[in-house]
N, C-alpha and C positions, 0 to 999 in steps of 0.2 A: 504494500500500500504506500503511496505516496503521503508524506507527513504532510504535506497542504490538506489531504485529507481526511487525519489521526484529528479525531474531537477532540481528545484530551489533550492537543498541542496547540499553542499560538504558532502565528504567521513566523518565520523564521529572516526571511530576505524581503524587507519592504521597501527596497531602494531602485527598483524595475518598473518606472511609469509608463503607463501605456501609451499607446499614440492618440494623439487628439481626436479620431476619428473614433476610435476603442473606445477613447474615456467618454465622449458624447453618447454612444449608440448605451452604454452601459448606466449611464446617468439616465439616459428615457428610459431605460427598462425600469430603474430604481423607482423612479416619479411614477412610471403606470403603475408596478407594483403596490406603494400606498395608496394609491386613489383606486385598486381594486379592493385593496384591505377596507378604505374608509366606507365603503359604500357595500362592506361584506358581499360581495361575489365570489365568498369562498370555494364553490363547486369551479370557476373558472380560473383562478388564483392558483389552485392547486393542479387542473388540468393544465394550464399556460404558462405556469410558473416555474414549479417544484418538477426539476429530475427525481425520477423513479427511484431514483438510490439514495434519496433526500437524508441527511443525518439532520435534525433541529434538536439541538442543545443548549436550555438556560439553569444554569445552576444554580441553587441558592448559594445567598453569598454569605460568608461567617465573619464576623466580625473575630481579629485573630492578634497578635500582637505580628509586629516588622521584623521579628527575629526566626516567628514559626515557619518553618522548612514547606507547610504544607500551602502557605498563601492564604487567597480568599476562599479558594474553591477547588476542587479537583475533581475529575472524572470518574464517576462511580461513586460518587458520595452523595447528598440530599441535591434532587432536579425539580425543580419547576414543570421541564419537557425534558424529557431524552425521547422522542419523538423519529420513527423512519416515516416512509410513505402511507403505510397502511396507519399509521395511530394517525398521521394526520388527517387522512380520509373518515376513521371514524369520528376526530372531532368535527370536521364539517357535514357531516350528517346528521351529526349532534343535535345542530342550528335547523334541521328542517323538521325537529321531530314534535309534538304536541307537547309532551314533557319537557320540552324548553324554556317552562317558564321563567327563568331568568334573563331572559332574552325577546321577552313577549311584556309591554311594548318593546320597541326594541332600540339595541343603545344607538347613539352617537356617536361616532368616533374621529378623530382628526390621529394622522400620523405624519409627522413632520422629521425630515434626516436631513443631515447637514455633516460638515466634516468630512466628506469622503473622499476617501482616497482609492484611486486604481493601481494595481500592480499585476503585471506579467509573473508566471511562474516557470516553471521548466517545461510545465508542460504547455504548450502553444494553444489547446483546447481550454485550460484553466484561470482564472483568474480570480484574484486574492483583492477583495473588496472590505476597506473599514469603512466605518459610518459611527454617529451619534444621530438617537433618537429619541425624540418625546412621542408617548402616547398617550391621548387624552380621550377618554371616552364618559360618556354625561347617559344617564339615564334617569326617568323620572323627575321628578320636580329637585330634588338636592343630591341626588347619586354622581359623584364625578370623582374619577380618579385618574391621577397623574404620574406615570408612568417614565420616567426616562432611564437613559440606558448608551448603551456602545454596540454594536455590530460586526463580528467576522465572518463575510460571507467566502463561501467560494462559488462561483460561479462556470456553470459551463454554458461554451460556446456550442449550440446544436442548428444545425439546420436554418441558417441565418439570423437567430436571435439568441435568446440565452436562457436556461434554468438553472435555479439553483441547486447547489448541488451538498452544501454543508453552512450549517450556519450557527453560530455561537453567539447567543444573547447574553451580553450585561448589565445587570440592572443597578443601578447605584442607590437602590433603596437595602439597606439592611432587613427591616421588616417590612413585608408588602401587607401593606393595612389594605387593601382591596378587597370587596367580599368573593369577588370571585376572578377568573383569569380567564375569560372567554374572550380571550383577545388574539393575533399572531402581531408580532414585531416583525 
């Protein structure tokens, strides 16, 4: 396996910027991508999105001292998502079922990323994407919660546009006071 790959790794060589052509067509994918999330077109999101071999990975994060070896987080420890293709197909099914009440009416969302950076990797089909995001979603008369974070994507190139292929969420909340997590970053 390619360690651009390995969840439990960060990006190793981020000094490879793409060509301006790259970084554009990859920046519209980013922007379509929220504005399918904010308008939950999740059955399309996932077909148009997400490669089949999708890893999504957000870990909780521990609050730890600067000397502990193990950091904020590691792989195989408390997850938010450790998510492939199929767990994410059953959460978007989730959204169409009667017992959805948490999502009946249904939320608001804004997803807004900034920060990003493109990078080439060895592999000429791959590419190693960070970002910073807020997500805000509002439901009912006082339900809102605020969500921000970092993003490691990797992305592949298919068939003249791009899926995702692995992505590690950060969230800089130590406790997510949120009642629930029906959300994707």
């Amino acid at each position: 396996m390619l360690d651009i790959l390995d969840i439990s790794k960060p990006f190793a060589d981020m000094d490879r910027p793409v060509d301006i052509e790259t970084e554009r067509a990859i920046m519209r994918w980013l922007h379509a991508e929220v504005r399918y999330l904010d308008a939950e077109r999740y059955q399309e999101w996932l077909n148009d999105f997400i490669d089949p071999e999708i890893h999504y990975w957000m870990p909780d994060m521990e609050t730890r001292r600067r000397d502990d070896p193990r950091g904020m987080f590691a792989y195989g420890e408390s997850a938010y998502f450790d998510d492939t293709w199929s767990e994410l197909n059953i959460r978007v099914k989730r959204y169409n079922e009667p017992s959805a009440w948490a999502d009946n009416p249904q939320t608001r969302h804004l997803h807004q990323i900034s920060n990003i950076e493109i990078n080439a990797t060895d592999d000429p089909t791959l590419f190693a994407v960070h970002s910073a995001f807020t997500n805000v979603r509002n439901r009912n008369e006082a339900d809102q919660d605020i969500i921000h974070g970092r993003r490691e994507d990797v992305l592949r190139a298919v068939d003249g546009g791009y899926r995702l292929l692995r992505r590690r969420v950060f969230i800089v909340q130590n406790v997510l006071l949120s009642k629930n997590l029906n959300t994707f970053f």
